[in-house]
Structure formats: structure tokens, C-alpha cells
C-alpha positions in Angstrom: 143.7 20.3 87.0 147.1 20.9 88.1 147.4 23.5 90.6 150.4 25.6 88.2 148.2 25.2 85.6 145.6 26.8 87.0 147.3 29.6 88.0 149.1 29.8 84.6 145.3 29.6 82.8 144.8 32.7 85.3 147.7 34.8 84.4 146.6 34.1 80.6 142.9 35.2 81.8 143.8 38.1 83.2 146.7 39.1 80.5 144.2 38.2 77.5 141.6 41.4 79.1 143.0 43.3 76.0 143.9 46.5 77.1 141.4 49.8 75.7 143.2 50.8 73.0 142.4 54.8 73.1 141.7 58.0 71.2 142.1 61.6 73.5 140.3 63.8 71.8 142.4 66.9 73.6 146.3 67.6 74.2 145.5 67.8 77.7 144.6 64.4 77.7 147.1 63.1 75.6 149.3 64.9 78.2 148.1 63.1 81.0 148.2 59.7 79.7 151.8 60.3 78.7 152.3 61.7 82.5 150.8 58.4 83.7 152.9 56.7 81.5 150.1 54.7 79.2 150.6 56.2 76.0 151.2 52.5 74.9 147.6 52.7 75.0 147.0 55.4 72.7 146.4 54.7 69.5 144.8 58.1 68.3 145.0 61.9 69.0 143.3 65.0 68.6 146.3 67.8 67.9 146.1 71.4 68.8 149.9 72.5 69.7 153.1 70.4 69.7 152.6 67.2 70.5 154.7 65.1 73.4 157.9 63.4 71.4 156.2 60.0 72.4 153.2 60.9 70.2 155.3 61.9 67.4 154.1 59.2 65.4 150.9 58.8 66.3 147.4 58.9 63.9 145.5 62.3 63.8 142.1 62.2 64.3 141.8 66.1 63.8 142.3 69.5 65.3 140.1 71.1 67.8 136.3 71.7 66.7 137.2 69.8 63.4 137.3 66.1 64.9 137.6 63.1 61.4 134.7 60.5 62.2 135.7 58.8 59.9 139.5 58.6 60.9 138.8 58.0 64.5 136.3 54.8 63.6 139.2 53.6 61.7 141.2 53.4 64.5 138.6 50.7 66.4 138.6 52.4 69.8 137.2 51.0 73.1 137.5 54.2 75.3 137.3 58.0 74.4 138.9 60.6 76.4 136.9 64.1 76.0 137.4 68.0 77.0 133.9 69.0 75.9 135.3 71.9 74.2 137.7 70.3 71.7 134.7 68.9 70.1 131.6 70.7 68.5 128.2 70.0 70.0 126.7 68.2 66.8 129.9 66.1 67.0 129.7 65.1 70.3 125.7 63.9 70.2 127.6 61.6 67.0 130.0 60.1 69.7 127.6 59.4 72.2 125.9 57.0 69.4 129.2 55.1 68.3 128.7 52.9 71.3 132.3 53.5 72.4 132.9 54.4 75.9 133.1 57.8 76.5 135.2 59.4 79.6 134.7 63.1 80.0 137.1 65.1 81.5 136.1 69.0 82.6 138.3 70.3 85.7 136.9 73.9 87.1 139.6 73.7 89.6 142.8 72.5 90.5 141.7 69.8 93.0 139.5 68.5 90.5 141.8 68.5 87.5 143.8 66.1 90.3 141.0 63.9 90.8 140.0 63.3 87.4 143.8 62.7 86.3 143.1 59.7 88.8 139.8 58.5 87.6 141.5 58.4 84.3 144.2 55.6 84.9 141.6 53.9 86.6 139.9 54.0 83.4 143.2 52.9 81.6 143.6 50.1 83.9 146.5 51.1 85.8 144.4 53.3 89.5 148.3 52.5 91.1 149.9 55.3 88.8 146.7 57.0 89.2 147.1 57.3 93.1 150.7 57.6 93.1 150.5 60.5 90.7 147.4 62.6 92.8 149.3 62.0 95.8 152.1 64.1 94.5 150.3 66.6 93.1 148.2 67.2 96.1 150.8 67.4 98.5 152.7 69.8 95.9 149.7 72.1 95.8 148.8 71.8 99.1 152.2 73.2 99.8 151.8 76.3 97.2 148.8 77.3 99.2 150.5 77.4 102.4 153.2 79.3 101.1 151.5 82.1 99.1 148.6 82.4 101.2 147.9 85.9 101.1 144.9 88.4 103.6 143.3 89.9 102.0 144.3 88.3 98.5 145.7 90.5 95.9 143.3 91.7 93.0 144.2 90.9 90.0 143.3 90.8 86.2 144.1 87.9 83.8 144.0 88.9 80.2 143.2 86.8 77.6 143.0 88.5 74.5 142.7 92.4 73.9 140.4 92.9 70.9 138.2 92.0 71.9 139.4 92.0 75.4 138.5 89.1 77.3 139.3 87.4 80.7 138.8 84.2 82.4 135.4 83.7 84.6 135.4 82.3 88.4 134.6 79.1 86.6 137.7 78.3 84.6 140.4 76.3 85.8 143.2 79.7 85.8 141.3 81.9 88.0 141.9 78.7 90.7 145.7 78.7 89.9 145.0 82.4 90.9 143.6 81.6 94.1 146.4 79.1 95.1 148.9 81.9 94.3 146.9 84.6 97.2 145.6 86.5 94.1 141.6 87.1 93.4 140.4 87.5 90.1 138.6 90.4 89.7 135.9 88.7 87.5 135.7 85.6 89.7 132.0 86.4 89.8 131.7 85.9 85.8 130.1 82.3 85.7 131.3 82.0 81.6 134.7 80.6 81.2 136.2 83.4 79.0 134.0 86.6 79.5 134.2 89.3 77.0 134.7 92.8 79.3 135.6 96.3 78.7 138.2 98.7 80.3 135.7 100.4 81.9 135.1 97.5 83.9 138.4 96.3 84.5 139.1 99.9 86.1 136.1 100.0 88.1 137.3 96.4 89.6 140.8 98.2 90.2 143.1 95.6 90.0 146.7 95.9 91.8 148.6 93.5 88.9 147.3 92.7 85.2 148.9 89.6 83.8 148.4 89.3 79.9 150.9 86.7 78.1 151.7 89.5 75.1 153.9 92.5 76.1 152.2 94.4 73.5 148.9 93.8 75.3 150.3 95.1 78.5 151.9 98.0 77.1 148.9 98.5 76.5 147.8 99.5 79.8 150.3 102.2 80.4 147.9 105.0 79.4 145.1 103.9 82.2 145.5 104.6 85.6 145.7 100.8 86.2 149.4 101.2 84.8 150.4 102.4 88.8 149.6 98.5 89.8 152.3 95.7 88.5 151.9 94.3 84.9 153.4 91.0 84.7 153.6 88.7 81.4 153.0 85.1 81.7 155.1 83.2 79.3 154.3 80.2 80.4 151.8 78.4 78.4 151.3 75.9 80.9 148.5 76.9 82.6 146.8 76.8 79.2 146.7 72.8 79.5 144.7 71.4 82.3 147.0 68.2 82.6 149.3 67.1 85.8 152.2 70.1 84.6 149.7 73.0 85.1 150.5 72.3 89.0 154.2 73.4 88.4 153.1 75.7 85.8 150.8 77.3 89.1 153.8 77.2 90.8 155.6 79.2 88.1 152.8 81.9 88.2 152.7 82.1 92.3 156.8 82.8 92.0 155.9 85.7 88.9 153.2 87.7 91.7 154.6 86.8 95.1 154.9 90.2 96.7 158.5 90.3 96.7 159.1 90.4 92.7 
């Protein structure tokens, strides 16, 4: 065999390993295969929220909790990107029996929300946008943390909702964002990931700034003694997507508690 020809046959070899064609069954993910630019490999999404203008037009396979089995077996997937919690347990014992590959995806922390954006384009096919990407993020983050290092870190309570009120546990991905910023969440100790807790117990913890993304809900506070501390509103909704953006979003909350504001 001619020596071009082999090569050629090669090329063809390696161009002819179809690329997965895949379903994210979370925004999040959707987000980060658009940041990695591979959302030619999407052919399916779970929506919850606005969708990235490249996804415009792509199928629905559901909304969170309510995922279409049928819809997303129509689509012929080879690869299935999964937040555990955008998908009901029953539903995800189903998926596990499909006999597609399954990539689950469950940061509890910054540094691992960058590692696993990584192992994802590895899983695409494409590690080089994968490393490029971490290596950006890390350094940017890295850089937060030196800045707004804090000693002792400043208490503070993150509001999630207010009736009931709830918070976020030392498990979830915010109360990390906290940490980079020199803040503590008071209820870093809470193992669940959104812990239901009272105001009694947010005053005992004495928090020196509560951050809630409602005004109502922090106007709230004004008649407890809590009030004398900082309350600050988070409008943005970025740290509410565990994709590459929630580092800048991190950023955007470190600048909203820095000492100086």
C-alpha cells in the first residue's frame, strides 16, 4: 500500500469514530458544553431556565424531575450528561438500564466543579479545550482566594427561600463560593444541601451579613437584631448554575461582601 494512502485510510479511521452525539440532562451542563464549545454535539436538552441562543433550537427532552423517556430514546444517544438532582430516583435506576453511557456530574466545590468540567470534554472527545478551559479557571480562582482572603472569615448567612426559610449546607457548591470570598457560612456544619432552619437559629449563629436574592426577604430582617450586620441582595443568578461562569459569578459575590462595600 502506498504510503499517502495509508495515511489517508488513517485520517478516514480516525474521522469515521462518529462523534457521541449527546443529551445533558441539566442547564448546567448544557452550559458547559456550549463553554467548551461542543454543542455541535448536542443533540438533546433538559430545560429549566433560558436556554444559551446556540440551543435555541434544540429538542426537549423535559424539564427538571419530569425527564420524556420516550423523547430522549428518540434522540439515539451515545453519552448522557447527569446532575443527579435534575432527574427523579425511579428515573435515574431507568437510565442506568438503557445501556447508554452515563457521565455524572455532582461538584460540592469549586475545585471540583473545575475538574469535572474537564473530565467532561474528555468525555466529548475534545481533553485540549478541557485543559485549556481548567487552566483558566483555576488560575482565576486561585487569584479570588488571594485577594479576599479574610482572618478570621466573616459569618455570614445565605438565604434561600423564607417560608419556609431555608439555607445552603457545608456541602453545596455556594457555601464554597463563600469560602473563596473570606466569608463562612454559618451553617457550614449542615451536611444536607439546602437545610430547612429557623430564626432562632440563624440569630443564635449571629451572622455579620445575610445575603438573600429577594429584597422583600431581606427586609425582612430589619425587625431582628441581625438587621445591625450588612444585608446584601444577590442578583446574580449565576451562582445558581454550577457551570464554568459560576467562577465569575463567585467573583461577582466576593466584590458584593468585600469589607469595603
Amino acid at each position: 500500500m502506498h504510503r499517502w494512502l495509508a495515511v489517508v485510510l488513517l485520517a478516514v479511521s480516525a474521522s469515521a469514530v462518529a462523534a457521541p452525539r449527546v443529551v445533558s440532562l441539566a442547564p448546567s451542563l448544557s452550559e458547559i458544553v456550549v463553554e467548551l464549545d461542543c454543542a455541535d454535539l448536542l443533540v438533546g436538552v433538559l430545560d429549566g431556565g433560558e436556554r444559551p441562543a446556540v440551543l435555541e433550537n434544540l429538542p426537549s427532552v423535559g424539564r427538571y424531575g419530569q425527564l420524556d423517556m420516550e423523547r430522549l430514546l428518540s434522540l439515539k444517544p451515545d453519552l448522557l450528561l447527569l446532575w443527579p438532582g435534575s432527574v427523579g430516583p425511579a428515573q435515574r435506576e431507568q437510565l442506568k438500564g438503557l445501556g447508554i453511557a452515563i457521565h455524572v456530574v455532582d461538584p460540592h466545590d469549586l475545585d471540583q466543579l473545575i475538574t469535572q468540567i474537564e473530565a467532561i470534554a474528555a468525555q466529548l472527545g475534545r481533553p485540549e479545550r478541557g485543559m485549556q478551559r481548567a487552566a483558566q479557571l483555576r488560575e482565576r480562582l486561585e487569584g479570588l482566594r488571594q485577594r479576599y482572603r479574610r482572618e478570621p472569615p466573616l459569618p455570614v448567612f445565605y438565604q434561600v427561600w423564607d417560608r419556609p426559610l431555608y439555607t445552603v449546607g457545608g456541602g453545596q457548591i455556594i457555601s464554597d463560593a463563600l469560602a473563596v470570598c473570606g466569608a463562612r457560612n454559618v451553617f457550614a456544619d449542615l451536611s444536607l444541601p439546602a437545610p430547612q432552619v429557623s430564626v432562632e437559629s440563624v440569630l443564635q449563629r449571629k451572622p455579620q451579613a445575610i445575603l438573600a436574592t429577594e429584597q422583600a426577604q431581606l427586609d425582612a430582617w430589619k425587625a431582628w437584631p441581625v438587621a445591625q450586620g450588612r444585608l446584601l441582595r444577590v442578583t446574580d443568578k449565576g451562582l445558581e448554575r454550577p457551570s464554568g461562569q459560576m467562577i465569575e459569578a463567585t467573583a461577582r459575590l466576593c466584590e458584593l461582601i468585600a469589607p469595603d462595600k
